[in-house]
N, C-alpha and C positions, 0 to 999 in steps of 0.2 A: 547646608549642603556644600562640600567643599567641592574646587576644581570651577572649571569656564562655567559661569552660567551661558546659556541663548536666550536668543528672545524669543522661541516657541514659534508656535505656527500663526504666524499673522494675515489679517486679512491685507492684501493688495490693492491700493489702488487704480482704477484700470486706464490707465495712460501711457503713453510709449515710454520706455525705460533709457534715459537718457545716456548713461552710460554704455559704449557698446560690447567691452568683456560680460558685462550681465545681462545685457540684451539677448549676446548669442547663448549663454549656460541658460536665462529662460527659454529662452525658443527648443536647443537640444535637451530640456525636460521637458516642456510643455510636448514638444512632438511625440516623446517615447512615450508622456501619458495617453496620448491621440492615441497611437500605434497599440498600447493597451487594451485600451476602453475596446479600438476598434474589435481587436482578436478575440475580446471577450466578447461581444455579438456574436462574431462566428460560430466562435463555440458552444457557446448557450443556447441562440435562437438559431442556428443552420444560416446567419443571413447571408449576402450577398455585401461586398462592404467595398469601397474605393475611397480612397483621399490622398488627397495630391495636395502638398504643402512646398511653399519657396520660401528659403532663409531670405531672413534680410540682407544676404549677399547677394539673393539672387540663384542658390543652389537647389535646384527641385529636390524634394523629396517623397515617395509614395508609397501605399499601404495597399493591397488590394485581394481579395479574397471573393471567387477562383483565381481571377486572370482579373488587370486592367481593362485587355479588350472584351472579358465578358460580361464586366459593369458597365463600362460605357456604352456598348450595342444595347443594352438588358435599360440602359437611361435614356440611350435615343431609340428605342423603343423597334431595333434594329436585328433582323435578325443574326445567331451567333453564326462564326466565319465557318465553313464548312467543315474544317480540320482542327476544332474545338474538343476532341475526342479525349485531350488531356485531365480534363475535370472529373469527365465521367469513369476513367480509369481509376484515379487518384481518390475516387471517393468511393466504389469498390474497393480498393485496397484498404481503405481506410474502415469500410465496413465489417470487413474481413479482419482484419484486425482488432478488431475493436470486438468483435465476437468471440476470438481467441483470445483477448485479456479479460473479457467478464466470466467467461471460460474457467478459465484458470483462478479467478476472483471466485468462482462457488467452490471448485476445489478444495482452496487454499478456508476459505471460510468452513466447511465443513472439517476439514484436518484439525484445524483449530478447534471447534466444537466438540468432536471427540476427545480431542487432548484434553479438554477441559471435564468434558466427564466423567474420562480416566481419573483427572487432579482428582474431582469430589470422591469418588471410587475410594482413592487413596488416603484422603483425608476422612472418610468414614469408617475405611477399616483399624485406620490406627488412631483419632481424636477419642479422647477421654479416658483411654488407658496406655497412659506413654509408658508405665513400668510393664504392662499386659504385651503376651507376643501379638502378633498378628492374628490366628489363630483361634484365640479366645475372642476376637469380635463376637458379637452376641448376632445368631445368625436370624433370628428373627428379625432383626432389624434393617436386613440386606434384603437389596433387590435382587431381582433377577441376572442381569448381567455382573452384579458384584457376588452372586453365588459361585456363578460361572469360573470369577476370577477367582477367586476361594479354592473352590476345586481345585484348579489346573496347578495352584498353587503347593495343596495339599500332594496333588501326586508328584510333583518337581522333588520335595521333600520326600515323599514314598521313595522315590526312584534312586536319589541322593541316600537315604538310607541305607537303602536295600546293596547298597555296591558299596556304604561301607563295612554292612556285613560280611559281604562275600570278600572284602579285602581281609578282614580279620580270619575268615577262616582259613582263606588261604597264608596268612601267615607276612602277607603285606602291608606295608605303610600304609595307616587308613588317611582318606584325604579330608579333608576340612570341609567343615559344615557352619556356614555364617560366617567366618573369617576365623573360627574357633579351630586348631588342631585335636582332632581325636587320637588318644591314645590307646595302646591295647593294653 
């Protein structure tokens, strides 16, 4: 393996870090892991979450989900401040939204699913005879919705015909049929 090897992820021992540039890059990772972990509770379990962390300078830092003041009242066992109404809106909204994206999440999954059935549709009318037109697919071997498509097919082609007949007898440039120029 060329280029810097590391020395991978190694276990720590757990003792103060004497050096203080790596004491504080451990504490500003150790905290975003805090801050991490913590947000994934919220989000997973609904919890209630607080932490309040001081750099070794002495710099407070804190996490807190709703509110600080409604973990600490909710741990001194306190009731919340009367004008607490922030939470309960915030999480309405967030219900509400969250309703319009799983919303949009069956939508969007169902689009996909037909498209997909369409594909096999597609790949059934034309696998096995790549030299065979469309056409010749063996109709017994179609479903129901790929008869459907057959049809509508057929008449495109009907219709397409039929107007380059009526160009020919009129004595008009006939137009193309599959990328193919028709001649009189």
């Amino acid at each position: 393996m060329a280029g810097r090897q590391t020395r991978g992820r190694q276990r720590i021992d757990m003792k103060r870090i004497e050096n203080e540039n790596d004491r504080l890059i451990t504490f500003s990772k150790r905290r975003s892991g805090i801050y991490k972990k913590s947000n994934e509770l919220v989000t997973l379990c609904g919890a209630q979450v607080g932490v309040a962390v001081f750099s070794p300078a002495g710099k407070p830092f804190s996490f807190a989900h709703p509110s600080i003041d409604a973990v600490a009242n909710w741990f001194l066992n306190r009731n919340p401040p009367p004008n607490d109404r922030s939470h309960a809106l915030v999480e309405s909204y967030r219900r509400v939204r969250l309703n319009e994206l799983n919303q949009r999440q069956e939508e969007l999954i169902n689009q996909i699913q037909a498209e997909q059935a369409r594909n096999e549709v597609l790949k059934r009318l034309t696998e096995g005879k790549r030299d065979a037109a469309w056409w010749e697919a063996p109709i017994e071997e179609l479903n129901r919705e790929e008869l459907y498509q057959m049809k509508a097919r057929m008449e495109d082609l009907r219709r397409t015909l039929q107007k380059s007949i009526d160009q020919r007898i009129r004595g008009e440039p006939c137009a193309s049929i599959e990328g193919q120029k028709l001649e009189k």
